[in-house]
N, CA, C and O atoms as a CHARMM CRD file, in Angstrom:
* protein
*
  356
    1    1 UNK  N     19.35100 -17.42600  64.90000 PROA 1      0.00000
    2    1 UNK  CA    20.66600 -16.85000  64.78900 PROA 1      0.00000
    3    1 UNK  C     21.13600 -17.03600  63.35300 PROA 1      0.00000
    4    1 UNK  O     21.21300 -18.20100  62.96400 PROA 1      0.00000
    5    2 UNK  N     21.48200 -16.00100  62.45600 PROA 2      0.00000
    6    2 UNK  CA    22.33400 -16.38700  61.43100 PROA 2      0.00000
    7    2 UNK  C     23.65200 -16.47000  61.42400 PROA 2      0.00000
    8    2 UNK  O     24.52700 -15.91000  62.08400 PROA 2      0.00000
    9    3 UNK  N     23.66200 -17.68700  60.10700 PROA 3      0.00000
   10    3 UNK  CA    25.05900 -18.13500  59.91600 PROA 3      0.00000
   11    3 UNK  C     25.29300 -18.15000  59.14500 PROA 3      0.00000
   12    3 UNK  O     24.36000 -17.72600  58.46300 PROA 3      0.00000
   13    4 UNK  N     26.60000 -18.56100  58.20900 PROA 4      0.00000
   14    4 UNK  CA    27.09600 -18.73700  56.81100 PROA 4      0.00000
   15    4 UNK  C     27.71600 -19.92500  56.60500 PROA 4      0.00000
   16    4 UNK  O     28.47700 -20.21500  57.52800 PROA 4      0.00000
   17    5 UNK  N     27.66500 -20.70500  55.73700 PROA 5      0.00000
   18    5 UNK  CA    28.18500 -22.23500  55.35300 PROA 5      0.00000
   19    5 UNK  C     28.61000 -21.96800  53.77000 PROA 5      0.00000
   20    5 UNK  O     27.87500 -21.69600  52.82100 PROA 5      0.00000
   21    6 UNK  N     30.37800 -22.17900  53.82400 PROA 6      0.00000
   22    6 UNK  CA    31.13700 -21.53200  52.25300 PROA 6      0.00000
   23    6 UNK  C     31.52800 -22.95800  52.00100 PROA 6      0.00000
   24    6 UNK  O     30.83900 -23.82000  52.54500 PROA 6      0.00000
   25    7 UNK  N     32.23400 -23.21500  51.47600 PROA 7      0.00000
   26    7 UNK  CA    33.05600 -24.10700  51.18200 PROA 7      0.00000
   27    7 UNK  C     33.92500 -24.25200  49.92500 PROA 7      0.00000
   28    7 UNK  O     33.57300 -23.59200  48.94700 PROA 7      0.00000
   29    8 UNK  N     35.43500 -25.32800  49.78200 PROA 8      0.00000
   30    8 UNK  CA    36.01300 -24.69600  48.77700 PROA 8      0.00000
   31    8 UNK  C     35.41000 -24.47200  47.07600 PROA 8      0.00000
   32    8 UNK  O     35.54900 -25.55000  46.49800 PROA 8      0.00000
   33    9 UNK  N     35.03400 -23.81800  46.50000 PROA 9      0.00000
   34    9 UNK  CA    34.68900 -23.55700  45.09600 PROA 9      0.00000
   35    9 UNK  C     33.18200 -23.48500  45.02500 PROA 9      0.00000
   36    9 UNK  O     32.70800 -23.57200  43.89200 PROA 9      0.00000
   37   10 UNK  N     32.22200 -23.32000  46.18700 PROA 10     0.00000
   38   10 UNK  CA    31.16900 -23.15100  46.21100 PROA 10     0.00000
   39   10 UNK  C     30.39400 -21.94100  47.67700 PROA 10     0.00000
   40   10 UNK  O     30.49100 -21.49200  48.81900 PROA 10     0.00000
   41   11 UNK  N     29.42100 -22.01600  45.99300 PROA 11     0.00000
   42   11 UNK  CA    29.05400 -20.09100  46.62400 PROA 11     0.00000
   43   11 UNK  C     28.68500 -19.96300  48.20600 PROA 11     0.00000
   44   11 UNK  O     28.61000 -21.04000  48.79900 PROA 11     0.00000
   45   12 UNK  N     28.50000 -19.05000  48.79200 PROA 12     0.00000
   46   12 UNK  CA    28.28500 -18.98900  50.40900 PROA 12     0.00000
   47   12 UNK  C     26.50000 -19.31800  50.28400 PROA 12     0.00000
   48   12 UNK  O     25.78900 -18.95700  49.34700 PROA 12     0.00000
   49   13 UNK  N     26.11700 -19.98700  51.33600 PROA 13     0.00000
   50   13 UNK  CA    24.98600 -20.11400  51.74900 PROA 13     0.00000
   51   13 UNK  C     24.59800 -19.73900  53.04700 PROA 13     0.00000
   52   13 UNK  O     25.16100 -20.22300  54.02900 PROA 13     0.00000
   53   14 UNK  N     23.42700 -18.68600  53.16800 PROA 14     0.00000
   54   14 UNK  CA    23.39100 -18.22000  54.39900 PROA 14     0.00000
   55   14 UNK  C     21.96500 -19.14800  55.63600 PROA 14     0.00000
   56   14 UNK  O     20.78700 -19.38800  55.37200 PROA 14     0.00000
   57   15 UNK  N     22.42500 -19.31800  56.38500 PROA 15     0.00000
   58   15 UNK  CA    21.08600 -20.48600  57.03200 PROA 15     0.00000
   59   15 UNK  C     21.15400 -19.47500  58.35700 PROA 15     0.00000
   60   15 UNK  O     22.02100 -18.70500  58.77100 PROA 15     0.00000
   61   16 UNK  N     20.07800 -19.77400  58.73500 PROA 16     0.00000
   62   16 UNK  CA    19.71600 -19.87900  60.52900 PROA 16     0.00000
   63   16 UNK  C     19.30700 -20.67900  61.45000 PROA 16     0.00000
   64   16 UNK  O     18.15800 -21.11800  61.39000 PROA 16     0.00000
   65   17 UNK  N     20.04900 -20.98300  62.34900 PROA 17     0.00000
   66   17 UNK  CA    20.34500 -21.49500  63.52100 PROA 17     0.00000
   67   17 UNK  C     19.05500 -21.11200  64.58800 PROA 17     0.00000
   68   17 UNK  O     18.58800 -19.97700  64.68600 PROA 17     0.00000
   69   18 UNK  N     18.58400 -22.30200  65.36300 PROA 18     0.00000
   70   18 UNK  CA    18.28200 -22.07900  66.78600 PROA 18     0.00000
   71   18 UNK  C     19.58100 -22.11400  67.31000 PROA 18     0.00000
   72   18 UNK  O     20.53300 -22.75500  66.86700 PROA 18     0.00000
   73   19 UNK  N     19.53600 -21.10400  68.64900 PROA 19     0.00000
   74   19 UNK  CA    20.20100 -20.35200  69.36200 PROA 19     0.00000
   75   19 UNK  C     20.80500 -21.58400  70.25300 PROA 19     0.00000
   76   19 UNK  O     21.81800 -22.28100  70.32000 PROA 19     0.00000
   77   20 UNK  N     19.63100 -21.42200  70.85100 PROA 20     0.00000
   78   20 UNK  CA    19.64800 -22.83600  72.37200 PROA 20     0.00000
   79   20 UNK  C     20.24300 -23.99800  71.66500 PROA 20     0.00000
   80   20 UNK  O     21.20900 -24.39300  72.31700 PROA 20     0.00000
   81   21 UNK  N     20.05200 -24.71600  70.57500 PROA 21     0.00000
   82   21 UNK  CA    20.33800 -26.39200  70.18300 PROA 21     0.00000
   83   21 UNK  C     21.89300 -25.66200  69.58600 PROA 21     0.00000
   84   21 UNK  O     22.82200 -26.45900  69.45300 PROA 21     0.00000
   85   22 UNK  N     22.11700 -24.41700  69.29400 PROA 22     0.00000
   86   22 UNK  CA    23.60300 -24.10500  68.69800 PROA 22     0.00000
   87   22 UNK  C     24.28500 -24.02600  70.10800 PROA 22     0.00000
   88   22 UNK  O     25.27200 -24.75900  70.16700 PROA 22     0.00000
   89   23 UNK  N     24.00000 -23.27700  71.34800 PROA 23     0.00000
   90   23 UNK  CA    24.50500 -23.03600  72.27000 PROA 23     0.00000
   91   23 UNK  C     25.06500 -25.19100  73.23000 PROA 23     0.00000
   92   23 UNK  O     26.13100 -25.75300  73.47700 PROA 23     0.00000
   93   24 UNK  N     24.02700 -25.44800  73.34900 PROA 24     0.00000
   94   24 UNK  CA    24.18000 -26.80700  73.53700 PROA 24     0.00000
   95   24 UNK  C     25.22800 -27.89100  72.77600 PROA 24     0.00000
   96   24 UNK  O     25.67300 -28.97800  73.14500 PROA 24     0.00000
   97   25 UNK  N     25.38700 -27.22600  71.74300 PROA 25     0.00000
   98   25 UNK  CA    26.53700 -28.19800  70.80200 PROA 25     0.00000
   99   25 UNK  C     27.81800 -27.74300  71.65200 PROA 25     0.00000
  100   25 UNK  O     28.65000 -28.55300  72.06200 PROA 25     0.00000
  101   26 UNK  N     27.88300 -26.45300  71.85900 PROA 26     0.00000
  102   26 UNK  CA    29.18000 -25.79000  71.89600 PROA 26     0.00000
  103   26 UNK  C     29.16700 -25.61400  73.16000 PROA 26     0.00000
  104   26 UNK  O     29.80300 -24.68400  73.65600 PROA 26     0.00000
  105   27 UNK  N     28.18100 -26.78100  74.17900 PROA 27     0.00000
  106   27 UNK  CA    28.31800 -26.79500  75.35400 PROA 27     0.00000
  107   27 UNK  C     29.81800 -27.96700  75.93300 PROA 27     0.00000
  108   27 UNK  O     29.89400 -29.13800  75.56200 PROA 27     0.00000
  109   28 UNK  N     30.59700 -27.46300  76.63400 PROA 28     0.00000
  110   28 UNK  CA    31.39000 -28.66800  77.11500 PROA 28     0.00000
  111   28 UNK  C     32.83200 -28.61400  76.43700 PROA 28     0.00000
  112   28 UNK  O     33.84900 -29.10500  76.92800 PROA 28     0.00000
  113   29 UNK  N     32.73600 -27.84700  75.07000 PROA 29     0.00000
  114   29 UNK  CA    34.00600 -27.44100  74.45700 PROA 29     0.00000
  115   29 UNK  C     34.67400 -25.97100  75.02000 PROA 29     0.00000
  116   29 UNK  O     34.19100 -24.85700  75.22500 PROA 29     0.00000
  117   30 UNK  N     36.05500 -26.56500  75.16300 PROA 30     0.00000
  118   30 UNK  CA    36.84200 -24.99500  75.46400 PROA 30     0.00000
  119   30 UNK  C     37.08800 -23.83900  74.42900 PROA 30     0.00000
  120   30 UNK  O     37.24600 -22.64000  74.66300 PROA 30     0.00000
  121   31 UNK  N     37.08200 -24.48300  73.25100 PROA 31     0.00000
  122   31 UNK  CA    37.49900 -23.46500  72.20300 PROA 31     0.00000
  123   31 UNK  C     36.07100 -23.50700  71.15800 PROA 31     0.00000
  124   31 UNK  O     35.03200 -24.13600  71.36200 PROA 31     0.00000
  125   32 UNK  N     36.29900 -22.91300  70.37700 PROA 32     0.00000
  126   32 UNK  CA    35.01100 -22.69800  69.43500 PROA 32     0.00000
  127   32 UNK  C     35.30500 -23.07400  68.14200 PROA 32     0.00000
  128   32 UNK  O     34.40000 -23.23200  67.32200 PROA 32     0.00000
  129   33 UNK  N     36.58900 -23.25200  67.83800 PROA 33     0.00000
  130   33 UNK  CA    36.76400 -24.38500  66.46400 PROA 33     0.00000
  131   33 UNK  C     36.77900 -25.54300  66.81000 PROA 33     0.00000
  132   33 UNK  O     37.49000 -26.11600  67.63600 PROA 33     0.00000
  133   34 UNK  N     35.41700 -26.15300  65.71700 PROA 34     0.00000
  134   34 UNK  CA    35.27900 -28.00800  66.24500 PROA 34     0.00000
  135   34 UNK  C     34.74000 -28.09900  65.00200 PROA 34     0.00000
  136   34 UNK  O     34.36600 -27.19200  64.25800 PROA 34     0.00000
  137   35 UNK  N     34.73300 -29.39100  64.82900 PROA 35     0.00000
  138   35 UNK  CA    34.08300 -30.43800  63.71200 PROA 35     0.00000
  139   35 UNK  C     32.66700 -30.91700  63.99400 PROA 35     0.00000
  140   35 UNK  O     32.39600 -31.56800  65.00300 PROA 35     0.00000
  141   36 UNK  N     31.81400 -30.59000  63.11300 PROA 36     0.00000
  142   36 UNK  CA    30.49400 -30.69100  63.67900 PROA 36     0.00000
  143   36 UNK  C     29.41400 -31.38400  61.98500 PROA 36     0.00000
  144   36 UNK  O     29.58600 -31.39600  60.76600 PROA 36     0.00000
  145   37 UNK  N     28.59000 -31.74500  62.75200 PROA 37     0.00000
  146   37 UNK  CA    27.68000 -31.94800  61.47900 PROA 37     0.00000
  147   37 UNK  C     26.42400 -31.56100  61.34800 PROA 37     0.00000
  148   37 UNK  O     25.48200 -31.96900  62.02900 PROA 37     0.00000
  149   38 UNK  N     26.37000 -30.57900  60.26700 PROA 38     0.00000
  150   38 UNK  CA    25.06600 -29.80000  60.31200 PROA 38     0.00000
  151   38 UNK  C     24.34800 -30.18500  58.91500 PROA 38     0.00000
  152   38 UNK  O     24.88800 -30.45700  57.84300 PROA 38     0.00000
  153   39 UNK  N     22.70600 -30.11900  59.30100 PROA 39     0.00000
  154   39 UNK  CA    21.63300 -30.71900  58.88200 PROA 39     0.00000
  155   39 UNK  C     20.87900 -29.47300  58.74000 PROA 39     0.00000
  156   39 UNK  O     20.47900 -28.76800  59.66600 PROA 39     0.00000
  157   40 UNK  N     20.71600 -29.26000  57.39700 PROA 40     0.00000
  158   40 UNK  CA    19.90000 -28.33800  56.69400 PROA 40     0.00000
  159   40 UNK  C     18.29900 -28.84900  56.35200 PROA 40     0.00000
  160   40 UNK  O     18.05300 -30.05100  56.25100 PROA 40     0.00000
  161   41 UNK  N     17.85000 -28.40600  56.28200 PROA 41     0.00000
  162   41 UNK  CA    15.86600 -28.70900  55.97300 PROA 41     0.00000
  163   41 UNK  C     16.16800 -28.36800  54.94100 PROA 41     0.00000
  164   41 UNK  O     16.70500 -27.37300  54.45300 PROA 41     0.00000
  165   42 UNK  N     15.49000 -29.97900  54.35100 PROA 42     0.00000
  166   42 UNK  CA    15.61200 -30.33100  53.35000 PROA 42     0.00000
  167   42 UNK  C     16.50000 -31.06300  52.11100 PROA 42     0.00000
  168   42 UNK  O     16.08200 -31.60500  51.08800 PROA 42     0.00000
  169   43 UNK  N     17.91100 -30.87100  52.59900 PROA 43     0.00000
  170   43 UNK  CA    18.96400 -30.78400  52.19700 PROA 43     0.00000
  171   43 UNK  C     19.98100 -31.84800  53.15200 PROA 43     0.00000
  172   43 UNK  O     19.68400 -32.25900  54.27400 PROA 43     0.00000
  173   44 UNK  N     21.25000 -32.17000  52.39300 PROA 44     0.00000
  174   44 UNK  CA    21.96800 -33.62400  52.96600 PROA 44     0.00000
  175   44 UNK  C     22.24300 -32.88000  54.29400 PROA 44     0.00000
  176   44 UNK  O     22.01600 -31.69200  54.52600 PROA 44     0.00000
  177   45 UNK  N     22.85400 -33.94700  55.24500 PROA 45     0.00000
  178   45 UNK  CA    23.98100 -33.31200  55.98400 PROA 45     0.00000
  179   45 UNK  C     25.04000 -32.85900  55.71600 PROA 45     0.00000
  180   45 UNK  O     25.58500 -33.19700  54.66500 PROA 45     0.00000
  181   46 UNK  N     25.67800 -31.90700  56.64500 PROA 46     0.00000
  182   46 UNK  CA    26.77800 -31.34000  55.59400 PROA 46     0.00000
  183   46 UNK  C     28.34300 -31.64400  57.11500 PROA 46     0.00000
  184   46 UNK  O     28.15700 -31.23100  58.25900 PROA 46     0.00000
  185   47 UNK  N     29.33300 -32.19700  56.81300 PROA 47     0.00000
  186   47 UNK  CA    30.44700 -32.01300  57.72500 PROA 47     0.00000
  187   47 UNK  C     31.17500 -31.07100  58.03000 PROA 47     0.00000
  188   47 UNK  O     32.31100 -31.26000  57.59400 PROA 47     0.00000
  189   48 UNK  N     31.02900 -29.78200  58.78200 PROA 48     0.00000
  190   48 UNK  CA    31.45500 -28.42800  58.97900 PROA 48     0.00000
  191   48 UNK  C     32.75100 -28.56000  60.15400 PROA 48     0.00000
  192   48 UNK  O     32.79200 -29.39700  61.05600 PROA 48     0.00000
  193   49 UNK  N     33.81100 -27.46300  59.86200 PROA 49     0.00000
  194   49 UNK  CA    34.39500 -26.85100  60.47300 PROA 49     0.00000
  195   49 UNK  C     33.79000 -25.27500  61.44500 PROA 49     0.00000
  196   49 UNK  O     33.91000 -24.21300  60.83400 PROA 49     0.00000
  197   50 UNK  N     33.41500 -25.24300  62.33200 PROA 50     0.00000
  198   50 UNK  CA    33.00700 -24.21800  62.63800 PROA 50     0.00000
  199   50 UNK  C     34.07700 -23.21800  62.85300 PROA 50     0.00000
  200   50 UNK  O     34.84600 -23.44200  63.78700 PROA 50     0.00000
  201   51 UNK  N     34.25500 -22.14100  62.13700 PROA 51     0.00000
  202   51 UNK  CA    35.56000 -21.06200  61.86800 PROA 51     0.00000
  203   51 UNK  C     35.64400 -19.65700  62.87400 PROA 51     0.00000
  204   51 UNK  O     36.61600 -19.06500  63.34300 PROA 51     0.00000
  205   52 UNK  N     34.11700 -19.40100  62.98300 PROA 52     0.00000
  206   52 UNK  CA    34.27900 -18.35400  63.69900 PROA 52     0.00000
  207   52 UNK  C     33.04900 -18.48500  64.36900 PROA 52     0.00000
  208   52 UNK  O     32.27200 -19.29600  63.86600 PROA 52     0.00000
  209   53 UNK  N     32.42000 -17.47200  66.08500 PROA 53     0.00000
  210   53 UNK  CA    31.47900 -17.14400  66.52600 PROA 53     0.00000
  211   53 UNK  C     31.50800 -15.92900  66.51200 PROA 53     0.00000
  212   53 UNK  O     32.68000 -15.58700  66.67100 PROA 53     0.00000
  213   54 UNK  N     30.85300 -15.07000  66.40600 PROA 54     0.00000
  214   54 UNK  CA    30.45500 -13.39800  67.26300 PROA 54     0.00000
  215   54 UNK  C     30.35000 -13.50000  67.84200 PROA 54     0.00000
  216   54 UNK  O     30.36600 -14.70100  68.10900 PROA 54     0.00000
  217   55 UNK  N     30.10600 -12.69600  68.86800 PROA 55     0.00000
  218   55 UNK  CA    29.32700 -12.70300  70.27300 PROA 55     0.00000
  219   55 UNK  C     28.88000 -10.90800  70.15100 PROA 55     0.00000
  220   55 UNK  O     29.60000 -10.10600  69.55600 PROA 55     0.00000
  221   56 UNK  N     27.99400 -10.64800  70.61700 PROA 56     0.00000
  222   56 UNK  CA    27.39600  -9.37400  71.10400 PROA 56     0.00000
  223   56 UNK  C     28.22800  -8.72200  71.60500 PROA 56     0.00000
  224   56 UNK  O     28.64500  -9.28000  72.62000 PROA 56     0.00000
  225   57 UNK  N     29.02800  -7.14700  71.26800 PROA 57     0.00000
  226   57 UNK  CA    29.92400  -6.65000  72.58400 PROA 57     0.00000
  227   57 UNK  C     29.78200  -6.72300  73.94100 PROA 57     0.00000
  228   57 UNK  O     30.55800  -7.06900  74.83100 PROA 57     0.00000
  229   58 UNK  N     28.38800  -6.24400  73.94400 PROA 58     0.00000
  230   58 UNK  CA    27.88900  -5.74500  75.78900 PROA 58     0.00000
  231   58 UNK  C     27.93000  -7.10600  76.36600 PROA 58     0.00000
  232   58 UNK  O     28.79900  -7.48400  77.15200 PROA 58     0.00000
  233   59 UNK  N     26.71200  -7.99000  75.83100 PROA 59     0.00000
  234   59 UNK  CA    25.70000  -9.04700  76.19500 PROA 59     0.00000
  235   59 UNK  C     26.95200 -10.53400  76.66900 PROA 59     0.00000
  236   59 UNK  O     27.04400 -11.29500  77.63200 PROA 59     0.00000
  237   60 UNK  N     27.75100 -10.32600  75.32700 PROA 60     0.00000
  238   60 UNK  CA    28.13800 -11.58900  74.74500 PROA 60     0.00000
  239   60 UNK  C     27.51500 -12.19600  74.68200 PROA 60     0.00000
  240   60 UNK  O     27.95700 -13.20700  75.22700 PROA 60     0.00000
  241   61 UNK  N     26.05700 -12.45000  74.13000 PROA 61     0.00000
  242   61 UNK  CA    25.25300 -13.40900  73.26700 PROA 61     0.00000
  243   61 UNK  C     26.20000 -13.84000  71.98300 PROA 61     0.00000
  244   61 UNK  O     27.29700 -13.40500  71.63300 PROA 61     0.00000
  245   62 UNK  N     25.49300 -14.69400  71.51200 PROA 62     0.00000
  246   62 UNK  CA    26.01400 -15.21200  69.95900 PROA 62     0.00000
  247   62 UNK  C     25.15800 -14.27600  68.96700 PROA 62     0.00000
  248   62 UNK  O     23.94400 -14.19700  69.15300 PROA 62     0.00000
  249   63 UNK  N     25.62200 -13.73600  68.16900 PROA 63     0.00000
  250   63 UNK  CA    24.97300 -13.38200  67.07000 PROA 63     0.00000
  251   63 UNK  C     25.46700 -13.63500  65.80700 PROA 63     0.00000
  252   63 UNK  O     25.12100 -12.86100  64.91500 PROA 63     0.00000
  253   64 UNK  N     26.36900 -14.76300  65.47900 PROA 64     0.00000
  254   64 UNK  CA    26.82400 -15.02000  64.30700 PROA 64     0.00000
  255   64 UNK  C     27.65100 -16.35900  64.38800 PROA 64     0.00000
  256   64 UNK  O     28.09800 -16.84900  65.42500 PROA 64     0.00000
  257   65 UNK  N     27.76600 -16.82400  63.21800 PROA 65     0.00000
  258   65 UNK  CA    28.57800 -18.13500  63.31200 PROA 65     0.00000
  259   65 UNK  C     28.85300 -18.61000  61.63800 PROA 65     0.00000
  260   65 UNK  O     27.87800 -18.52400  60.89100 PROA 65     0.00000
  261   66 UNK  N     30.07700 -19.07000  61.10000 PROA 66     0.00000
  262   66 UNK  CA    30.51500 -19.19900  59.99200 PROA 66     0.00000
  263   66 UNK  C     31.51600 -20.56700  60.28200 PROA 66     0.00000
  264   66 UNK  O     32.59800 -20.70900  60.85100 PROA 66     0.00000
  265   67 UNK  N     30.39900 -21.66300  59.45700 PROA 67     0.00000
  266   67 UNK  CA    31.26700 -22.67700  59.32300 PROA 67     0.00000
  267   67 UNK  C     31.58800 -22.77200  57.94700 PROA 67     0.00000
  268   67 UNK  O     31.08100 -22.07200  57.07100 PROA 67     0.00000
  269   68 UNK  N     32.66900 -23.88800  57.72700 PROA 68     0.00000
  270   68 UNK  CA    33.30500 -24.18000  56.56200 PROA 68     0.00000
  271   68 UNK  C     33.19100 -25.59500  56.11800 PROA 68     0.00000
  272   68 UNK  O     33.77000 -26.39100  56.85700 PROA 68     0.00000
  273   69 UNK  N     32.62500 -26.06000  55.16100 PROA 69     0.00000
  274   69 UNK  CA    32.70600 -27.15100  54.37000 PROA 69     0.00000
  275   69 UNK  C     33.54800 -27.84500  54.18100 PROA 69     0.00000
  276   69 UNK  O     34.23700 -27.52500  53.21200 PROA 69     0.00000
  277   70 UNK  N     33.97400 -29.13300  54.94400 PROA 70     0.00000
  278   70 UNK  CA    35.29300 -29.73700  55.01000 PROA 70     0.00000
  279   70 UNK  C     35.00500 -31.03800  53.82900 PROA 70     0.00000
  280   70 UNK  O     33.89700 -31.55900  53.69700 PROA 70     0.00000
  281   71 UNK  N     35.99100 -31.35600  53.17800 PROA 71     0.00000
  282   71 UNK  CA    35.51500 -32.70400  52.39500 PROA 71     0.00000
  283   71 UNK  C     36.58300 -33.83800  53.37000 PROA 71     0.00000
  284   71 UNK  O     37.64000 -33.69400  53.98500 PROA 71     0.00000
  285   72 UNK  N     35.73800 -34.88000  53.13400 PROA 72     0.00000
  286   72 UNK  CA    36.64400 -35.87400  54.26100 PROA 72     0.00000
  287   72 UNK  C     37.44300 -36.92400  53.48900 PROA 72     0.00000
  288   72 UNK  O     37.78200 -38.01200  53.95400 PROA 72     0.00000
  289   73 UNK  N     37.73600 -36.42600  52.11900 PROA 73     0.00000
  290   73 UNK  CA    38.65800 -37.42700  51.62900 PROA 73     0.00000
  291   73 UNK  C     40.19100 -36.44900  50.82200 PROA 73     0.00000
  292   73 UNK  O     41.13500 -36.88900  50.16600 PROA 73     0.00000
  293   74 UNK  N     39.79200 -34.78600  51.32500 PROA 74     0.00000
  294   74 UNK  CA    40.94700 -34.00600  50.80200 PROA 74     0.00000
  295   74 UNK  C     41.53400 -33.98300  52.31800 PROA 74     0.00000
  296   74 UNK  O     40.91400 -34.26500  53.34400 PROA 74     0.00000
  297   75 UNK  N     43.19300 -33.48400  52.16600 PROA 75     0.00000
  298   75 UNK  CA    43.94000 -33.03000  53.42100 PROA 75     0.00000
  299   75 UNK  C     43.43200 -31.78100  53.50000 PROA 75     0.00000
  300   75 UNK  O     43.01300 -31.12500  52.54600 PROA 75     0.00000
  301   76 UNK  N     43.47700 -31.36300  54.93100 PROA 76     0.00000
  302   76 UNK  CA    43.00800 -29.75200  55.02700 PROA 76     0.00000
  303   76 UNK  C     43.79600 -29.52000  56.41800 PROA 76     0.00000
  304   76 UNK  O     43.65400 -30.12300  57.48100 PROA 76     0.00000
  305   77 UNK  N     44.67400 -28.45800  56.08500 PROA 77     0.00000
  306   77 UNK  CA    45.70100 -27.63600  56.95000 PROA 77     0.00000
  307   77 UNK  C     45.07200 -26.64300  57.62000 PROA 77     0.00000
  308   77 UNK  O     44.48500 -25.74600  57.01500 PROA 77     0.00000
  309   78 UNK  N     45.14300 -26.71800  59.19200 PROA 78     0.00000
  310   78 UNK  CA    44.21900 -25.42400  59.62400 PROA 78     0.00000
  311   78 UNK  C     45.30800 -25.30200  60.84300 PROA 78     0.00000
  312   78 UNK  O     46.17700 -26.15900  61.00200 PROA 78     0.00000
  313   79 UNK  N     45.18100 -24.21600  61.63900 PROA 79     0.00000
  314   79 UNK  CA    46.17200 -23.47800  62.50400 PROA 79     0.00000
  315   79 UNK  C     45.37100 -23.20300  63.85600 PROA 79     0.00000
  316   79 UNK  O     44.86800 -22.10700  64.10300 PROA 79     0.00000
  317   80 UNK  N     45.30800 -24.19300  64.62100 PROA 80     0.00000
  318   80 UNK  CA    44.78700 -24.30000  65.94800 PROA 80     0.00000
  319   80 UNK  C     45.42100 -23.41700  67.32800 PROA 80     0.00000
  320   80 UNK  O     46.30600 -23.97100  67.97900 PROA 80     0.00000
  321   81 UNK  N     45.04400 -22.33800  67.65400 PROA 81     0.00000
  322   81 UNK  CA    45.45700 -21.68300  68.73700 PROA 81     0.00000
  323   81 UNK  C     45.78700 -22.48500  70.34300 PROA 81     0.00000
  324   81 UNK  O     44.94700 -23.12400  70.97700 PROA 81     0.00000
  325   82 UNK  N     47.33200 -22.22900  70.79100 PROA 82     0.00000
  326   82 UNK  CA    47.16600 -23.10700  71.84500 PROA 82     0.00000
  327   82 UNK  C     47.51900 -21.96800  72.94500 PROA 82     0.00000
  328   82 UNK  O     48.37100 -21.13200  72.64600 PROA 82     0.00000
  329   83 UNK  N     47.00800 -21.92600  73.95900 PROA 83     0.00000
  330   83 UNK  CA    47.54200 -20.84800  74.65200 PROA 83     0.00000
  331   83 UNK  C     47.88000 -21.96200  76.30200 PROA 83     0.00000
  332   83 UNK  O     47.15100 -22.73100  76.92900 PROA 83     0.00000
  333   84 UNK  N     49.20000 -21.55900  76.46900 PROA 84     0.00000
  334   84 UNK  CA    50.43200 -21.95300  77.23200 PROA 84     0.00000
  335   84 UNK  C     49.75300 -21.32800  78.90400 PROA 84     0.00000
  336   84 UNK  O     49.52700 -20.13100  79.08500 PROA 84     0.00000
  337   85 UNK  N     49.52200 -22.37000  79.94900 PROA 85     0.00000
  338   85 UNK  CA    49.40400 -21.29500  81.26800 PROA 85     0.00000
  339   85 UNK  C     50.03600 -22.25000  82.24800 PROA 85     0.00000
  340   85 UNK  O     49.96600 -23.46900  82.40600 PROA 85     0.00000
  341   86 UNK  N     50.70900 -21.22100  82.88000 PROA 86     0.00000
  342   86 UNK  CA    51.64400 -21.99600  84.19200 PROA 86     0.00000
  343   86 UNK  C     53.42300 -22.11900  83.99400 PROA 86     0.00000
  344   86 UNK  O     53.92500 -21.96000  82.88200 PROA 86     0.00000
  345   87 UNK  N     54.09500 -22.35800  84.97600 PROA 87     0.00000
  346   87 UNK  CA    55.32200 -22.71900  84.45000 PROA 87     0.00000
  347   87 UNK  C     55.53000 -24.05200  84.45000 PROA 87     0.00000
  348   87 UNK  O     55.05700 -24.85300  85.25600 PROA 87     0.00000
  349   88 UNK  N     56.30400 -24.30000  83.46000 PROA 88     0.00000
  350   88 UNK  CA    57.21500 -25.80700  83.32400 PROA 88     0.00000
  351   88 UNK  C     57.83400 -25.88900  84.80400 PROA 88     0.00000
  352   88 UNK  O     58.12400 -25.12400  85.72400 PROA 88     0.00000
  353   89 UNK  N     57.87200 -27.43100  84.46300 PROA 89     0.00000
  354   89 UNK  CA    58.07400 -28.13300  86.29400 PROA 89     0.00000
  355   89 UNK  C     59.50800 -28.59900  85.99700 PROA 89     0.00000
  356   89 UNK  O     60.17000 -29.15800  86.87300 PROA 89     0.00000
């Protein structure tokens, strides 16, 4: 599966993913923005924000995924979707 890994002031790098060990991470979570740590061949680990998935129209398979390069000693402001169900008691 390809993906993209940007981060702030550095150029985009494009990698690919197994499907199954990507599907398994993002097993057990409700939403699809999470904090994750991804391990490139060859290369350090890197601490990602995962920003977006595709999915296939028909299938909804995954066919895409774009995380973001978080540094863990800057603040970083992000805008978490909450969606409200049921009425207040």
């Amino acid at each position: 599966m390809p993906a993209v890994l940007y981060g702030e002031g550095k150029p985009a790098k494009t990698v690919q993913l197994k499907l199954h060990d990507f599907e398994q991470a993002l097993r057990g979570h409700t939403g699809e923005h999470m904090l994750m740590d991804l391990a490139i061949d060859g290369d350090r680990g890197y601490k990602v924000l995962l920003k977006e998935v595709q999915h296939h129209p028909v299938s909804g398979k995954i066919v895409h995924a774009d995380f973001y390069e978080v540094s863990m000693t800057k603040k970083l402001r992000i805008g978490i979707p909450v969606k409200l169900i049921g009425e207040p008691a």
